[in-house]
N, CA and C of each residue as an Amber inpcrd file, in Angstrom:
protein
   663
 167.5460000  33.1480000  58.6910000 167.3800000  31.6910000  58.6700000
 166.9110000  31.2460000  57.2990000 167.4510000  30.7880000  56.8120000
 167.2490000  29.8450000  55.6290000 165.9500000  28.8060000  55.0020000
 165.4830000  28.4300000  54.2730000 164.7340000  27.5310000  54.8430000
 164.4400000  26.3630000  54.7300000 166.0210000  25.6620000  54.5440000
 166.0080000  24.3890000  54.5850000 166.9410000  24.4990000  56.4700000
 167.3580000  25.3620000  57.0990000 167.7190000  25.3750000  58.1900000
 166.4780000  25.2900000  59.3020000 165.6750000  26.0160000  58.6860000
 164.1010000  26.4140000  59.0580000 163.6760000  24.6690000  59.3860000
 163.7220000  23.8070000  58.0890000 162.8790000  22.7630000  58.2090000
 163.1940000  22.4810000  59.2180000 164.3890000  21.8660000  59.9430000
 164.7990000  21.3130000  61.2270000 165.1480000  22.1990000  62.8030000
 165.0580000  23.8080000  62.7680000 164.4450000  24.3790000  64.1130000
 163.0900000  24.8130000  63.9030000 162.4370000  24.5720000  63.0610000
 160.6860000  25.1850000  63.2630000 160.1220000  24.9960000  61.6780000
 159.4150000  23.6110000  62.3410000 158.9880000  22.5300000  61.4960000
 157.7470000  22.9220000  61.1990000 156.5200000  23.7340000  62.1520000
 155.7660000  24.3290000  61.8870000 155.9390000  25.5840000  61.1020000
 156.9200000  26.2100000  61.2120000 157.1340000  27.3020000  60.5530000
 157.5800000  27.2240000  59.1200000 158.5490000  26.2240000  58.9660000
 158.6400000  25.8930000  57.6090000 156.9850000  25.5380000  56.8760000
 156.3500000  24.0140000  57.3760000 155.8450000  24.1000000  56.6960000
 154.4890000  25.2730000  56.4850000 154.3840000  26.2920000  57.2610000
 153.7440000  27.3090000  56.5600000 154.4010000  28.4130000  55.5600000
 155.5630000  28.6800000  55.4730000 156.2060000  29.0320000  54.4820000
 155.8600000  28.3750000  53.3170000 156.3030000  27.0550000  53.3500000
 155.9270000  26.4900000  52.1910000 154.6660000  26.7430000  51.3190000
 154.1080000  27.2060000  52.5090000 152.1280000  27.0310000  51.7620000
 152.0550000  28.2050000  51.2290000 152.8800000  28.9830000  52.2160000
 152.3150000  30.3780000  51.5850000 153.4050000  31.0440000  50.1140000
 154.3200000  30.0850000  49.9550000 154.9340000  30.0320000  48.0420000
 154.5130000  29.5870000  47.4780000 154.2410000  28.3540000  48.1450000
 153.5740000  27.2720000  46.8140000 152.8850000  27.6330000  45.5570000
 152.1800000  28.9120000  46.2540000 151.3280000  28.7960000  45.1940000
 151.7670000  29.9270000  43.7800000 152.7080000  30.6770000  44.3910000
 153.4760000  32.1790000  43.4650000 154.4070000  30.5630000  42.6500000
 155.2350000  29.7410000  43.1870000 155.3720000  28.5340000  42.6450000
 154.9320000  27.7480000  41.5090000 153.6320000  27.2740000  41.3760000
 152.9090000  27.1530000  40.6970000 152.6310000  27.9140000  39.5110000
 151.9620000  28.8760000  39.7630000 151.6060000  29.7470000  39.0980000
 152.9160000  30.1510000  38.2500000 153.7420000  30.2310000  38.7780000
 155.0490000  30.7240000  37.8160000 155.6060000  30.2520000  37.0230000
 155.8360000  29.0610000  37.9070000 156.4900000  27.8200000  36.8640000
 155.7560000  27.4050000  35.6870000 154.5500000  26.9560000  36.0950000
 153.5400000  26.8590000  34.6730000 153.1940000  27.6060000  33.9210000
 153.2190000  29.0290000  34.3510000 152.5400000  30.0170000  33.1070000
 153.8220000  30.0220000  32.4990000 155.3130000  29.9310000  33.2920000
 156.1760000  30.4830000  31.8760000 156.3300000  29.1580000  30.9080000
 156.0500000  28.3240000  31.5470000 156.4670000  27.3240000  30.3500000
 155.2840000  27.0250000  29.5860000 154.1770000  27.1200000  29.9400000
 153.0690000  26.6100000  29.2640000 153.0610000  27.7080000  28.0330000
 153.6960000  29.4610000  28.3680000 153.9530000  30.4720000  27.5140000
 155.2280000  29.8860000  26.3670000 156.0220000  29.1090000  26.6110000
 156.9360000  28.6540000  25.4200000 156.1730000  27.5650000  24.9450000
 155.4460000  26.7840000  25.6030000 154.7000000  25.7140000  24.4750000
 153.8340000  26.4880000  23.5620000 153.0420000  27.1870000  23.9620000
 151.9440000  28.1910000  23.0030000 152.6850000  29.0370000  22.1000000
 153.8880000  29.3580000  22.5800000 154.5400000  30.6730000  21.8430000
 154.9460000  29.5690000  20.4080000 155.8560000  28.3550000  21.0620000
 156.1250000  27.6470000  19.5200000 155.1180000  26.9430000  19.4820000
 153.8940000  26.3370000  19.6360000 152.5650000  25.8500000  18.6590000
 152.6170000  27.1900000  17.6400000 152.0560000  28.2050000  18.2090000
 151.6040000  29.5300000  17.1490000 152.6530000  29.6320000  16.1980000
 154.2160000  29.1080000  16.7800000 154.8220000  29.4360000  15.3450000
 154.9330000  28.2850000  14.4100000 154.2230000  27.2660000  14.6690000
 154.1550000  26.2210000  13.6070000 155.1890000  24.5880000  13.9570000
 155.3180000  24.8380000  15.4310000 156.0270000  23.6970000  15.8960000
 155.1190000  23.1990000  16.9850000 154.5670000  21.5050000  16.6720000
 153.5460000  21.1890000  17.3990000 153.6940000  20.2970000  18.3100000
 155.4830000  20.1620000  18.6050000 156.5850000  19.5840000  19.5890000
 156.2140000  19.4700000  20.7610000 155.2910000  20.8890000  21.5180000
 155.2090000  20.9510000  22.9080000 153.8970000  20.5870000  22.9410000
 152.8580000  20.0650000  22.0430000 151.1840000  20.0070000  22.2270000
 151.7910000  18.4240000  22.7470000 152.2020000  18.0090000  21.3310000
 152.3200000  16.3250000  21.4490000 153.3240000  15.3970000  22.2160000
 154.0670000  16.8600000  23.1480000 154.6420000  15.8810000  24.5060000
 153.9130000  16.0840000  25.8400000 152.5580000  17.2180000  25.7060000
 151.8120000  17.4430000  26.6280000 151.7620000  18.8240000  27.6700000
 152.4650000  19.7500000  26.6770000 153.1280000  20.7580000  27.5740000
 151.8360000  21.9260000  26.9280000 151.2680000  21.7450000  26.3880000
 150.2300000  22.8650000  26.2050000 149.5790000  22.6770000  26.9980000
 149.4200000  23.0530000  28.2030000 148.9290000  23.0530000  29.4780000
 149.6330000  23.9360000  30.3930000 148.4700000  24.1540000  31.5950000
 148.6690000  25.0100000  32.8710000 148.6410000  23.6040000  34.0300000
 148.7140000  22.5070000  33.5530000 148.8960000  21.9380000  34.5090000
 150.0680000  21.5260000  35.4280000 150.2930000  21.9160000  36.5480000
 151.3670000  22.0750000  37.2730000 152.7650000  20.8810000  37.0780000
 151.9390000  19.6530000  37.1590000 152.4050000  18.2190000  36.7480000
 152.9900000  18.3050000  35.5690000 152.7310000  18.4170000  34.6160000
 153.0910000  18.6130000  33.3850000 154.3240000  19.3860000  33.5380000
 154.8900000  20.0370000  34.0170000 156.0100000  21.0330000  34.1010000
 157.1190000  21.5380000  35.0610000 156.5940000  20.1850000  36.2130000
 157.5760000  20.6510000  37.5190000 158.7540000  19.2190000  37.0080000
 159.6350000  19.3620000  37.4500000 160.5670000  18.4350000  37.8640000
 161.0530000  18.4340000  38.8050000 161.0510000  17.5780000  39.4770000
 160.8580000  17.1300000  41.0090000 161.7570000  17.8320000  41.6290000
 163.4990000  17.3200000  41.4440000 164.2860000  17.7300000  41.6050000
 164.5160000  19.3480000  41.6210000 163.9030000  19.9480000  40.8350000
 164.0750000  21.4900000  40.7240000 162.8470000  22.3060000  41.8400000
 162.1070000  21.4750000  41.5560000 160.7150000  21.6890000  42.6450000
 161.1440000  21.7110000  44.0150000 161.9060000  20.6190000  44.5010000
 162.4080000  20.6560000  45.7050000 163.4950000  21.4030000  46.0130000
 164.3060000  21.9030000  45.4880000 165.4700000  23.1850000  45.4090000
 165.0280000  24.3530000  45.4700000 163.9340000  24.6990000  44.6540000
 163.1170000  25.8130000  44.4720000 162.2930000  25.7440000  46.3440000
 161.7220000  24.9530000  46.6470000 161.4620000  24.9710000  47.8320000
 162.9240000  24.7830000  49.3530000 163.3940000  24.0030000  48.9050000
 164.7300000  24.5710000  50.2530000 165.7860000  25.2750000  50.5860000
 165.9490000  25.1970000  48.6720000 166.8820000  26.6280000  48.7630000
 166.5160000  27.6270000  48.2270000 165.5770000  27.7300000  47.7480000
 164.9770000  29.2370000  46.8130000 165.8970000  29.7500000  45.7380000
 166.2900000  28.4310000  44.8950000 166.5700000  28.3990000  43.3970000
 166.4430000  27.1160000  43.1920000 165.8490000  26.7530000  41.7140000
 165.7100000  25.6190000  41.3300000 165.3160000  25.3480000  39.9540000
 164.7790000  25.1570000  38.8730000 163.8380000  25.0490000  37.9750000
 162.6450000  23.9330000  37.7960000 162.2130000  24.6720000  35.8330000
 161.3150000  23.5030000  36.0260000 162.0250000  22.4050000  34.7580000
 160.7710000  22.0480000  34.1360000 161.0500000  20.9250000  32.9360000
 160.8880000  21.8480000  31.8570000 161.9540000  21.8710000  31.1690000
 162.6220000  22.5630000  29.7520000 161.3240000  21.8330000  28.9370000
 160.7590000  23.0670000  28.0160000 159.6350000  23.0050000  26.7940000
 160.7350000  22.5150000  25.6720000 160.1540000  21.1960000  25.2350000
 161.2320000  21.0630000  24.1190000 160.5960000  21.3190000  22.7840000
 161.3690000  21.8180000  21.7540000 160.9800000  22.5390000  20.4120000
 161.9510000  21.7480000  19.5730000 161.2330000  22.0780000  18.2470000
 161.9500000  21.7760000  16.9340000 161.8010000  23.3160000  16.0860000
 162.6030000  24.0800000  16.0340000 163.1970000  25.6560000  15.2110000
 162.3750000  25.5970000  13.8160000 163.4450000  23.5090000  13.6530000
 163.1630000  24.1320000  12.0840000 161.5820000  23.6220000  11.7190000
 161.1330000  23.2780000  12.6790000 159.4540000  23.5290000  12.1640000
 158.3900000  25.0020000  12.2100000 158.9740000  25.7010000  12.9170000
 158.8840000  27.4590000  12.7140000 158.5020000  27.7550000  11.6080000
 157.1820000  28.3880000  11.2250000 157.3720000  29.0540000  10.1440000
 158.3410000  29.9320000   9.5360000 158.9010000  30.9850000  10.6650000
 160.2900000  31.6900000  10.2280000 161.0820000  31.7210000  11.3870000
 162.1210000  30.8250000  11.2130000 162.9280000  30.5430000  12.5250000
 163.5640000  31.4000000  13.2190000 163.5060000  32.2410000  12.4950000
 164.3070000  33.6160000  13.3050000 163.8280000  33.7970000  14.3440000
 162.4580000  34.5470000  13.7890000 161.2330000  34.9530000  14.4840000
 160.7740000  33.8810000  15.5800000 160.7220000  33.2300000  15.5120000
 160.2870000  31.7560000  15.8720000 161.2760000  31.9250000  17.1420000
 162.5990000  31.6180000  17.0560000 162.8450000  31.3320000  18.4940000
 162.9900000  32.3830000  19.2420000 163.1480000  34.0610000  18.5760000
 163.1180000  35.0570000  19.8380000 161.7680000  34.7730000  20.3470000
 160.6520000  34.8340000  19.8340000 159.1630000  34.7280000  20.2390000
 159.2340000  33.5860000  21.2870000 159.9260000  32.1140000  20.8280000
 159.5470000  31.5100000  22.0240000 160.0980000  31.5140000  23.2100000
 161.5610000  32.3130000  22.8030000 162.6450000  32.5490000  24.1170000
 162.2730000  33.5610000  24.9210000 161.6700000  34.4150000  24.5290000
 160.8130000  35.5450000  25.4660000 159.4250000  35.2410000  25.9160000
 158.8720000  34.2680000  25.2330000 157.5190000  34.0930000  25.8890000
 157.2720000  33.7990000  27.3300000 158.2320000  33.1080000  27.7860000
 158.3170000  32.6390000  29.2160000 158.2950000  33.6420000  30.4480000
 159.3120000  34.9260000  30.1060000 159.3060000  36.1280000  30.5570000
 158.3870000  36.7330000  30.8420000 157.9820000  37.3230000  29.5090000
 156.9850000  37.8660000  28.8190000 155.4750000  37.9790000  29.8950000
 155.2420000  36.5840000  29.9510000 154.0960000  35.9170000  30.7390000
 154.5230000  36.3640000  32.5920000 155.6490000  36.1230000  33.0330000
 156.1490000  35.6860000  34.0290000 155.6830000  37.8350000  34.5300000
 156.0000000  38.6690000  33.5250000 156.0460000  39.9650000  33.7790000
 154.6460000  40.6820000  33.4550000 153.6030000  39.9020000  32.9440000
 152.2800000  39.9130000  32.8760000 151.3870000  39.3150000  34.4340000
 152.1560000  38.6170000  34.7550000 151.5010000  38.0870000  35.7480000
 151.6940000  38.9980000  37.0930000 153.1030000  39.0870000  37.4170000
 153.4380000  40.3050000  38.2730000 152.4370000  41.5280000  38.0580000
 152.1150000  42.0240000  37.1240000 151.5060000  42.9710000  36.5210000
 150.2930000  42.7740000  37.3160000 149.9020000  41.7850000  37.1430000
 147.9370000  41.6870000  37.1750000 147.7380000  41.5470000  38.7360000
 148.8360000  40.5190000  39.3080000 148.9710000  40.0980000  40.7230000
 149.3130000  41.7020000  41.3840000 150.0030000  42.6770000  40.9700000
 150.0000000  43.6710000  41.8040000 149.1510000  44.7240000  41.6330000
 148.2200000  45.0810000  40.3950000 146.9800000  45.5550000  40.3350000
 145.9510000  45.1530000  42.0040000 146.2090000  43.2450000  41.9730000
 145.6140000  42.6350000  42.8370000 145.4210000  43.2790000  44.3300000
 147.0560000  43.0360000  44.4260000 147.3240000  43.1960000  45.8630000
 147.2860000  44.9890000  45.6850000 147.3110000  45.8050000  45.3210000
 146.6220000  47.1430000  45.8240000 145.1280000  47.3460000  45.7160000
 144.5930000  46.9690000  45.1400000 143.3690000  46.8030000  45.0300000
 142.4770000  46.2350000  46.2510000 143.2220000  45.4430000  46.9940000
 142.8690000  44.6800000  48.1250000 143.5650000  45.7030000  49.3480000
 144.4090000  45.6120000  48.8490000 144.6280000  46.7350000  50.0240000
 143.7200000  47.7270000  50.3360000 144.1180000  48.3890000  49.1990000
 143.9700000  50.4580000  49.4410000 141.6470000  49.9920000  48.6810000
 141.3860000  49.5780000  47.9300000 139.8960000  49.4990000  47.7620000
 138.9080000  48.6550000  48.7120000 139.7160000  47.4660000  48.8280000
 138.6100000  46.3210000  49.7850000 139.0950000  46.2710000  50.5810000
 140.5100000  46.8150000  51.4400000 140.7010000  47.1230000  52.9050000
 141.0270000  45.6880000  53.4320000 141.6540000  44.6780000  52.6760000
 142.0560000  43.3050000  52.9590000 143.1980000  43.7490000  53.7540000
 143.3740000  42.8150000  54.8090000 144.5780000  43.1750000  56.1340000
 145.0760000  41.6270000  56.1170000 144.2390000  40.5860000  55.4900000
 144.6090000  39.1190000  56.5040000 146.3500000  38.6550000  55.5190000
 147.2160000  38.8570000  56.7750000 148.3750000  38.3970000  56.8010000
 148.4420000  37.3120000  55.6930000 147.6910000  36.3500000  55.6580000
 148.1250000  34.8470000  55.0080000 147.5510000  35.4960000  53.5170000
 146.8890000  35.6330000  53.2630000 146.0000000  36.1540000  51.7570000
 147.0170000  37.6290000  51.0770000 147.5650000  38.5230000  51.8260000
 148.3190000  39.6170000  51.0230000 149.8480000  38.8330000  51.2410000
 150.3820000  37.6390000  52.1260000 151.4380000  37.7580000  51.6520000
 151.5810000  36.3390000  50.5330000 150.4090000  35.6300000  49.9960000
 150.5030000  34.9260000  49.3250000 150.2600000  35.7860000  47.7950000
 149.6210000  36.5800000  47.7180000 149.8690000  37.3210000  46.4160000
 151.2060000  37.6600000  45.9980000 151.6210000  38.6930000  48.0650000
 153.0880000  39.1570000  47.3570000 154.3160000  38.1710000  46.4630000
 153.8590000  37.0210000  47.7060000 155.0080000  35.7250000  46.8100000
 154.2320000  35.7020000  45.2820000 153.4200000  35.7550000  44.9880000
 153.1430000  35.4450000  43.7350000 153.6000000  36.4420000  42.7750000
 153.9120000  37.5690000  43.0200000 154.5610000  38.3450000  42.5460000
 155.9500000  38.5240000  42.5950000 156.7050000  38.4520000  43.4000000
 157.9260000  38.6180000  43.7980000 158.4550000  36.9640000  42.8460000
 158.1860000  35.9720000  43.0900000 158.4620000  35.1280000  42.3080000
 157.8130000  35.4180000  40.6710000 157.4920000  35.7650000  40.3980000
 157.0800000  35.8540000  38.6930000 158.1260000  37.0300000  38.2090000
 158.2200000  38.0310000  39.3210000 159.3880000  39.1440000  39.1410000
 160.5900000  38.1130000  39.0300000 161.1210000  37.6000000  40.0380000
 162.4620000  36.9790000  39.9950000 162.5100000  36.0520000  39.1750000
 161.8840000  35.2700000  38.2500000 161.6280000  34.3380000  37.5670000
 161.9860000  35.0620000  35.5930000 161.1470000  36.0250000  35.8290000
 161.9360000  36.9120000  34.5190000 163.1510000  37.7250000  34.5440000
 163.2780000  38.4170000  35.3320000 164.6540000  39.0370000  35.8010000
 165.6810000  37.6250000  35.5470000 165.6600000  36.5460000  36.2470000
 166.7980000  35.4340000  36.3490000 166.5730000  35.2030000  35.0360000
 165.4380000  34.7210000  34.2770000 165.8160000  33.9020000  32.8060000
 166.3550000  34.8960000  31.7020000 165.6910000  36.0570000  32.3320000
 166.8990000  37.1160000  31.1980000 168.1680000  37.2630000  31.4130000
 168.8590000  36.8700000  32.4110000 170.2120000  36.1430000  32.6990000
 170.9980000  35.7290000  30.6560000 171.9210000  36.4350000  30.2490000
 172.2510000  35.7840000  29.3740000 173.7760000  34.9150000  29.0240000
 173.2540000  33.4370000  30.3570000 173.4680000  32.4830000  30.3330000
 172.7110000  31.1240000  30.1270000 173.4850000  30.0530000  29.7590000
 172.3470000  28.8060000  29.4800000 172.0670000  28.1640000  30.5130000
 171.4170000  27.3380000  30.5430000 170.1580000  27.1540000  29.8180000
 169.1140000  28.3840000  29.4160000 169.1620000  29.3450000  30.0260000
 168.3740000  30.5250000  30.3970000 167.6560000  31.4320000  29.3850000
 166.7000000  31.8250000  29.3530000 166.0470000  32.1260000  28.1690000
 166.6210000  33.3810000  27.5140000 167.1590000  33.8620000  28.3230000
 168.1780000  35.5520000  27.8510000 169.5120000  34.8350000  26.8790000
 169.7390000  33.5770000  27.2130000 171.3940000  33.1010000  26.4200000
 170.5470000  33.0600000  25.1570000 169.1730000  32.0830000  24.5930000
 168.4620000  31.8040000  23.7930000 168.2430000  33.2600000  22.6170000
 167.9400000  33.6980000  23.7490000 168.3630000  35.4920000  22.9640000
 169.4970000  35.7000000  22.5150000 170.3140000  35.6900000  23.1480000
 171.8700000  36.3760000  22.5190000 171.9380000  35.2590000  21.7210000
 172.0850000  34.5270000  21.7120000 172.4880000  33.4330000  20.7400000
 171.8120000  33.5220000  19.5100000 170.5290000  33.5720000  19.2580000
 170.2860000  33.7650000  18.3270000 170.1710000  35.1160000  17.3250000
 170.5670000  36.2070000  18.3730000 170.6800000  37.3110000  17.4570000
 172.5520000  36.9540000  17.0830000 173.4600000  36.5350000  17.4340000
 174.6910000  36.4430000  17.6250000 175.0710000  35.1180000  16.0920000
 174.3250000  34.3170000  16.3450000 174.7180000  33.2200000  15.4210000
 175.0040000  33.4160000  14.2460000 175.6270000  33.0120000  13.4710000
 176.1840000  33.2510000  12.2360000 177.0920000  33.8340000  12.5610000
 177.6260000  35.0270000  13.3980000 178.5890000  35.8630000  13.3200000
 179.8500000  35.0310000  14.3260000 179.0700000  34.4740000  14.9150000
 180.3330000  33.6980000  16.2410000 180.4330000  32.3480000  15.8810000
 181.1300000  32.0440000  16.0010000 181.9290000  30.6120000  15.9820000
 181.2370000  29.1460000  16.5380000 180.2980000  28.4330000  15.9240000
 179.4710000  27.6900000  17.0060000 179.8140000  27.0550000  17.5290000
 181.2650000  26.7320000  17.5310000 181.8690000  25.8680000  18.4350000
 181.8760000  26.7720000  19.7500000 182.0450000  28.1440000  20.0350000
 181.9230000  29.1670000  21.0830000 180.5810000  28.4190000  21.9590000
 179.7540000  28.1410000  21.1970000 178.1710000  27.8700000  21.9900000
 177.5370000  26.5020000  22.3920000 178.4430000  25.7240000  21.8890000
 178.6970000  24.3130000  22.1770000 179.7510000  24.1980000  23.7340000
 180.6170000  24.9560000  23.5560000 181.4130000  24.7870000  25.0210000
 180.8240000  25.5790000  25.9320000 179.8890000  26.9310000  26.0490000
 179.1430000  27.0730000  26.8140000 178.1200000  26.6140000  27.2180000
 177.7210000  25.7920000  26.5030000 176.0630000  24.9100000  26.6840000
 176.7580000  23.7860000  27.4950000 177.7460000  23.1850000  27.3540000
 178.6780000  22.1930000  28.3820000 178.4380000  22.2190000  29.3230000
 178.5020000  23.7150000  29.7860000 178.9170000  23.7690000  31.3680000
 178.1470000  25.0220000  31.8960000 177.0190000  25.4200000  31.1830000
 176.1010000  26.1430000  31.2980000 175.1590000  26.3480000  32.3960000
 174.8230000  25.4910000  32.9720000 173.9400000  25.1480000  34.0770000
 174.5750000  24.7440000  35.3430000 175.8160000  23.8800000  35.1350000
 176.9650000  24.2090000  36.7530000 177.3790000  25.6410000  36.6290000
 177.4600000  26.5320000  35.5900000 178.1870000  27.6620000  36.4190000
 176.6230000  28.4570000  36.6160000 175.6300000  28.2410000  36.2200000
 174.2920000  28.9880000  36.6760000 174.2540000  28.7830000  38.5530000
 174.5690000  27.1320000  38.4420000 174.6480000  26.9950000  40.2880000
 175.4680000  27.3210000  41.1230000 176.8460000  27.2320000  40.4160000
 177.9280000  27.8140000  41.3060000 177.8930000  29.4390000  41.0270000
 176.9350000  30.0700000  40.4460000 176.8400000  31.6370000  40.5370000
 175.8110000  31.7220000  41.6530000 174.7810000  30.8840000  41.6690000
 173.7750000  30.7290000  42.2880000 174.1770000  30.8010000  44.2680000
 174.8590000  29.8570000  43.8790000 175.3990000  29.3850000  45.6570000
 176.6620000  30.2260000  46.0260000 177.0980000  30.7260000  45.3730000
 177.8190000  31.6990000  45.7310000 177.7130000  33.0780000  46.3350000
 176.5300000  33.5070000  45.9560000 175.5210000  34.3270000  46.0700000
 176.3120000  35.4750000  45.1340000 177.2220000  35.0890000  43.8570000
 177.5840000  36.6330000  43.1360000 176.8590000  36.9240000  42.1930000
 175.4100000  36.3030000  41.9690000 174.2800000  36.8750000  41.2120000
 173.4630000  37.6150000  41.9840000 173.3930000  37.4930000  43.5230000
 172.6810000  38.0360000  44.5780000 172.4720000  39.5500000  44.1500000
 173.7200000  40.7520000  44.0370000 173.6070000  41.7410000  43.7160000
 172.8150000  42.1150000  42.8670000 172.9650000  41.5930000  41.3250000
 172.4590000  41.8680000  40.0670000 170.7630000  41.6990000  40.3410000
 170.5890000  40.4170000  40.9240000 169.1230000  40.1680000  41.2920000
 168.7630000  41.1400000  41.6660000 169.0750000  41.2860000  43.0630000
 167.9540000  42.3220000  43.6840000 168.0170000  43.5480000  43.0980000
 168.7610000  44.3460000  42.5900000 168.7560000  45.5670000  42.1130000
 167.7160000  45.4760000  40.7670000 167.5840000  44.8830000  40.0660000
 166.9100000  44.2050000  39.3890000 165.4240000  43.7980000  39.7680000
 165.7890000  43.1240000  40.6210000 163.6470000  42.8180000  41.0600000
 163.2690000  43.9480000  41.8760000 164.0450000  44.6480000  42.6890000
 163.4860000  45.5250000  43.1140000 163.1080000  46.5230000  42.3960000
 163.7860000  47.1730000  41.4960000 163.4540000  48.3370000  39.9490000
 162.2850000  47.8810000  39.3590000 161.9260000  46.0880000  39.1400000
 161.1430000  45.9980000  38.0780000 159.7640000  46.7410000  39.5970000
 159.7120000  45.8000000  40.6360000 158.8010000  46.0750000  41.5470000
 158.4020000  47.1380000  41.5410000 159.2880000  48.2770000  41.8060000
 159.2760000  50.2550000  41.6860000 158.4860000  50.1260000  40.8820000
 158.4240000  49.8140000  39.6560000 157.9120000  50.2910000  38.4750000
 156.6670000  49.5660000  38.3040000 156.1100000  48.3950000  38.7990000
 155.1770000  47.5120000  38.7100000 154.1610000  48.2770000  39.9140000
 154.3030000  49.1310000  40.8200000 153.7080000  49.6260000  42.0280000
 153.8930000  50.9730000  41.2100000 154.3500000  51.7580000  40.9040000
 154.3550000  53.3970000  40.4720000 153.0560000  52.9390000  39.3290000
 153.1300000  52.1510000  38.5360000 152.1810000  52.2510000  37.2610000
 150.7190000  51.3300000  37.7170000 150.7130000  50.3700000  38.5720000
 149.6490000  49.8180000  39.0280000 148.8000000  51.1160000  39.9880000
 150.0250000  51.7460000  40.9660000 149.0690000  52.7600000  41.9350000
 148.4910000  53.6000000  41.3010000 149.3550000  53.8760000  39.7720000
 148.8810000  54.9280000  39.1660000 147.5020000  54.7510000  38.3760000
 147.4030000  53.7650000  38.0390000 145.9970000  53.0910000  37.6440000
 144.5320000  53.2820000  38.1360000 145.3050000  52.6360000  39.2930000
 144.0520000  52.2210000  40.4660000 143.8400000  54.2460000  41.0070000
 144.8870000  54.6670000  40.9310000 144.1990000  56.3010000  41.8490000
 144.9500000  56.2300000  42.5260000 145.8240000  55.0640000  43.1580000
 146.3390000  55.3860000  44.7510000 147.3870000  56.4680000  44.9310000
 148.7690000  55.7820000  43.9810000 149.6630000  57.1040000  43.8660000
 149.7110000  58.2400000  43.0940000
């Protein structure tokens, strides 16, 4: 069951779903973008302070429309960090740094959140249903959130990559007709479900590896 099918046979049930993403939601959406406003302040572009995006505040970074997709269909986005390159101290540098920062953060957070949730498990013996599976969403979304933007398509922070290691050598008219139509074929890959595969094989590996090196930490495995 789906869970915009959900909203209308089990209205209670949806809205506890909801509560219990919301917050891997949050947390995701804002750390990666608040990570591209900081990533270009530090490189000398002060674009994202003075439209208000140097912040963790949730407001600051949802767009409605993507907020509500992200909640009924479980894809959506947020509000694009806007930059100026050529204020970069070295633009090169400058936009891989800010095109990965979003990631970057998104795979730090998974990190710390699953330290969390074994720690609660296997040390403080936490069992309550609502509290371990609101971490897991908080993880599982910060996983799928870097996995998808390394996607190297646009808008997506992985195209931001190829593109800029690629430029000069390709044709920029090539990157102008993909930026066109960049974000309908992100949805019609989306709703199709022929990114489905790539995903999960993908979040599940990063997960393996986020649980083998966290258990290994903590003592457990």
């Amino acid at each position: 069951m789906t869970r915009l099918s959900q909203l209308f046979t089990d209205p209670i049930g949806f809205l506890t779903s909801i509560l219990l993403i919301l917050p891997g939601i949050l947390i995701g959406l804002s750390f990666h973008e608040f990570a591209h406003a900081l990533a270009a302040d530090k490189m000398g572009d002060n674009t994202p302070r003075s439209m208000g995006r140097l912040t963790l505040d949730p407001f600051a970074h949802f767009d409605m429309m993507g907020l509500g997709m992200l909640l009924l269909l479980g894809f959506g986005y947020g509000k694009p960090v806007q930059v100026n390159p050529a204020r970069f101290k070295n633009r090169f540098v400058g936009e891989l740094v800010v095109a990965l920062a979003g990631v970057v953060m998104n795979f730090v957070l998974a990190f710390l959140f699953t330290l969390l949730y074994l720690a609660l498990i296997f040390q403080f013996g936490v069992t309550d249903y609502y509290v371990t599976t609101i971490v897991v969403n908080i993880i599982s979304i910060n996983i799928v959130l870097m996995v998808f933007n390394l996607l190297p398509l646009p808008p997506l922070d992985g195209y931001r990559v190829v593109k800029r290691l690629l430029i000069g050598n390709v044709n920029p008219t090539f990157f102008w007709k993909v930026e066109q139509y960049g974000f309908f074929i992100v949805l019609i890959l989306l709703a199709t479900n022929i990114l489905t595969p790539v995903l999960t094989t993908c979040t599940n590996a990063v997960y393996r590896f986020l649980l083998d090196i966290c258990g290994g930490m903590l003592g457990i495995f």
